[in-house]
N, C-alpha and C positions, 0 to 999 in steps of 0.2 A: 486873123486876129493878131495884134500887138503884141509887144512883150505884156509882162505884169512885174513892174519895179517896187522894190521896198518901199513901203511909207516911215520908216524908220531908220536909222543910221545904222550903217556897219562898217567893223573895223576889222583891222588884221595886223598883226604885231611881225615884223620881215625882221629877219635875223643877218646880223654881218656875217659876209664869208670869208673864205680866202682862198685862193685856186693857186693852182699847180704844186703845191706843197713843195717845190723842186723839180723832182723830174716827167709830174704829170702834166706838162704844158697843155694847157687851152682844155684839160682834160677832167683833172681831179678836180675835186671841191672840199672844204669843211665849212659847215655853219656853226655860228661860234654865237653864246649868249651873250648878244649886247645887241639891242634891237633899235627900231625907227618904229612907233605907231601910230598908224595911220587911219582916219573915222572920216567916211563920206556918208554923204547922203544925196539923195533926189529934189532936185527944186525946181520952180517953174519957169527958171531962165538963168542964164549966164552959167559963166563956169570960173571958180576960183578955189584959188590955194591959200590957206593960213599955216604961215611956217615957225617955230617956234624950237630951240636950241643948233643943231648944226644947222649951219648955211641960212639962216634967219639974216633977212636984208640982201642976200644974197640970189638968193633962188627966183626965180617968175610966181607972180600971182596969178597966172591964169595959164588959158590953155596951151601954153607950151610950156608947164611945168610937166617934167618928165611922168610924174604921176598919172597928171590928168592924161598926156599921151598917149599912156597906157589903157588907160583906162578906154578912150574913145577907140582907140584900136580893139580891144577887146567886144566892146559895143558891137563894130561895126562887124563881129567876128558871130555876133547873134544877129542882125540886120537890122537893126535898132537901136539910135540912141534916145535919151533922155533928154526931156526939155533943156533943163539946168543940172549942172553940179557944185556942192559946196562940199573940197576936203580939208582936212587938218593933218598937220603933221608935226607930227615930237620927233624932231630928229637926235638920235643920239650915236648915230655911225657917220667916224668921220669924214667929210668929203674927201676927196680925189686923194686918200692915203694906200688905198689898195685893199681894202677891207670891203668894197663888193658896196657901197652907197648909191652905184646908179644900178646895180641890180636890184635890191629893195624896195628902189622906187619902182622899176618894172613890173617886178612880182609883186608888189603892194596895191599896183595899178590893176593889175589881169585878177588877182582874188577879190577886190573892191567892187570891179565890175562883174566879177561870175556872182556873188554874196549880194548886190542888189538887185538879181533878176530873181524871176522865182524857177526854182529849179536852176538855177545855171549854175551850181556845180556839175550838177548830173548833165546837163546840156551840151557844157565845154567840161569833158575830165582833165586828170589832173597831167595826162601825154596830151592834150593839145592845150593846154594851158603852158606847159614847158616849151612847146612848139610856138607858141606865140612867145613868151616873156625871151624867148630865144633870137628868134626874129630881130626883135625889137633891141636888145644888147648885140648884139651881132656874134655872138657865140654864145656856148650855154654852159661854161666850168664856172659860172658864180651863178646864175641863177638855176642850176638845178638842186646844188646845197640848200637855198634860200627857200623855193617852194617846199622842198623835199625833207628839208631837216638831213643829219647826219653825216656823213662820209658819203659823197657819191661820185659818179665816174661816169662822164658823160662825153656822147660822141652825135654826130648827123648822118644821117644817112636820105636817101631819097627824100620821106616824107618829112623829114626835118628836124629835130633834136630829139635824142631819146636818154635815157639816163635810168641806171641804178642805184638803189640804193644800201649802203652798209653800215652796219654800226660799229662803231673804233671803241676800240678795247678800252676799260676801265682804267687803264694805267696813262692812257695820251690823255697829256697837261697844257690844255694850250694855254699861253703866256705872248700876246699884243705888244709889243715898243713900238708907239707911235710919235712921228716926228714934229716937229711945228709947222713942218715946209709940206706941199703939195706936190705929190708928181700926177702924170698923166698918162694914160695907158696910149694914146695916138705916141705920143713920144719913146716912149719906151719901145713899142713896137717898132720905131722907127729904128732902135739901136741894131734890131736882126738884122744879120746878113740873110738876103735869100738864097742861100746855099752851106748845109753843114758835114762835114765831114762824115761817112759813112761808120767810122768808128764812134764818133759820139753819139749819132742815132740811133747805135748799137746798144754803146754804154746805157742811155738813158732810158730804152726800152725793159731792159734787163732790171734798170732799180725802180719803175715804174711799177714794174710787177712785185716787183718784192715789197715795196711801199705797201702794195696791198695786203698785202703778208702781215707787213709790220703793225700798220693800222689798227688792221681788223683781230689779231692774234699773236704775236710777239713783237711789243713795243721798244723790249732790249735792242732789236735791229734798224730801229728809226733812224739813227746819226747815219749809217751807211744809206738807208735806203732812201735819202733824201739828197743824195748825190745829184749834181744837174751838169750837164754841158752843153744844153740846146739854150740856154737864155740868160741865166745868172751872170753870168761872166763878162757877158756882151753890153750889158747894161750896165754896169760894176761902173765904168766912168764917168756916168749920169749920177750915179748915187755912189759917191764914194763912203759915206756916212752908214749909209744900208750897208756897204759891201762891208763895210770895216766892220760892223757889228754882226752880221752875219758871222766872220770869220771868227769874231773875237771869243762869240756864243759857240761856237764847233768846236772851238780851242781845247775849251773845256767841258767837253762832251756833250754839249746839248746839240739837240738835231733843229737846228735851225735854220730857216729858207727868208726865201725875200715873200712878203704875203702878194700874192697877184703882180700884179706890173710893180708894187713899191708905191710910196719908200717904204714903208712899213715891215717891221720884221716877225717871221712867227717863230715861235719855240715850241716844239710838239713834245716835251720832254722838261723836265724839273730844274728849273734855273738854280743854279746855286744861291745862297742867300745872303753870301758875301759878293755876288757880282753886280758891279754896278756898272749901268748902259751908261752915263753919262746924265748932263744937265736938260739936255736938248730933246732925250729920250723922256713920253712918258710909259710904263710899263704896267697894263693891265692881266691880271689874271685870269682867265674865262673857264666857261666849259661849253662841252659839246652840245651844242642845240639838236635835240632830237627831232621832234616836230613840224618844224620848216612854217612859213607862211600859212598860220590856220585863222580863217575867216571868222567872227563869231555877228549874230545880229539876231534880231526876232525871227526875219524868214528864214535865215541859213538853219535855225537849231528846229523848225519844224516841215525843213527837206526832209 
């Protein structure tokens, strides 16, 4: 027998992230409240994307929009796809700022398609659904905040992405300056050296752990423990903008990182309210998405 796919639309609300917080490269994650929502449904041919706020004019209307990718990867992760697809999208995470937008799309793709099978939460759980949305980003420090909600910390291993989850203390403030300008995680990547000094691997392991620390139960230590020497620095002359405001925010105590590859900068700590980023900065205040990518539809709520 077949699948048995929704006769009704379902959607899923994917939260922005922001990975490595500093010293947890390729590792940490936070999902932050400012979402993309996303509403598909089953049709009886074709496959198309209606995109509307970020990246509108810009994105693919059809199947090689990163969603629907998703999505038919996921499919084919149950061995069955669907005649047609018709999705939408309210984008409201910015493109290529570092705030985790083609994670979103990933994980908005893989709960899209688990939410209009019947059972396919339960079919694909929520470790091989990270195992896929993993896949498919090519690491998994923004998409396991994303599906997962919270603080999480994620690694691969043999069978393929796995991740924890934690909740950060009541005291971390997160606070977004997002740029006008776009950067690109291929590029940034590209600033590494492949080879780092055995002392900074050292350094950065040691405030990795203690980030955890900080996080999760003494947020007083976040400015230290958001120290980096594996990646910040390297990239500093690609963004000097980011580096300068990084620096500028640390100055005066806030524990400040670059969000993901950049430009984008995060603040996990209480901005002063006489500091001003500048013109070119704009500076949102968020809070921590607990939840992560939850599916909602007629068949998902009588799984």
């Amino acid at each position: 027998m077949g699948l048995t796919f929704a006769s009704e639309p379902v959607s899923v609300r994917t939260p922005a992230t922001s990975a490595n917080l500093g010293p947890g490269f390729d590792a940490l994650g936070l999902a932050l409240t400012l979402y993309d929502d996303l509403t598909a449904r089953v049709t009886d041919g074709g496959f198309t994307v209606t995109v509307t706020g970020e990246g509108a004019g810009e994105l693919p209307g059809d199947e090689t929009h990163l969603v629907l990718r998703a999505m038919l990867a996921t499919f084919d992760e149950f061995g069955e796809r669907p005649p047609g697809l018709a999705v939408e999208c309210v984008n409201r995470i910015p493109q290529a700022r570092g705030l985790g937008s083609s994670s979103a799309a990933v994980v908005g793709g893989v709960q899209l398609a688990r939410g209009l099978v019947a059972n396919g939460l339960r079919t694909i759980g929520d470790e091989d659904a990270l195992r896929i949305a993993a896949r498919l980003e090519g690491h998994p420090d923004n998409v396991a905040p994303c599906l997962l909600g919270g603080f999480t910390i994620a690694w691969t291993e043999g069978a393929g992405a796995r991740a924890v989850k934690l909740a950060p203390a009541a005291d971390v403030h997160p606070t977004v300056f997002i740029p006008a300008e776009r950067g690109y995680t291929s590029s940034a990547r590209a600033a590494l050296p492949p080879e780092v000094p055995h002392a900074d691997a050292s350094f950065n392991a040691g405030r990795a752990a203690l980030l955890t620390h900080a996080l999760t139960s003494d947020p007083g230590l976040l400015l230290a423990a958001t120290e980096d020497r594996l990646h910040q620095g390297y990239r500093a002359e690609g963004m000097p903008g980011t580096a300068s405001l990084v620096a500028s925010l640390r100055s005066v105590g806030v524990a400040a990182v670059v969000s993901g590859a950049g430009p984008s900068v995060l603040a996990l700590t209480q901005v002063p309210a006489d500091f001003h980023p500048g013109t070119e900065w704009r500076a949102e205040s968020l809070g921590v998405d607990g939840g992560g990518a939850l599916v909602k539809g007629s068949m998902v709520e009588l799984a």
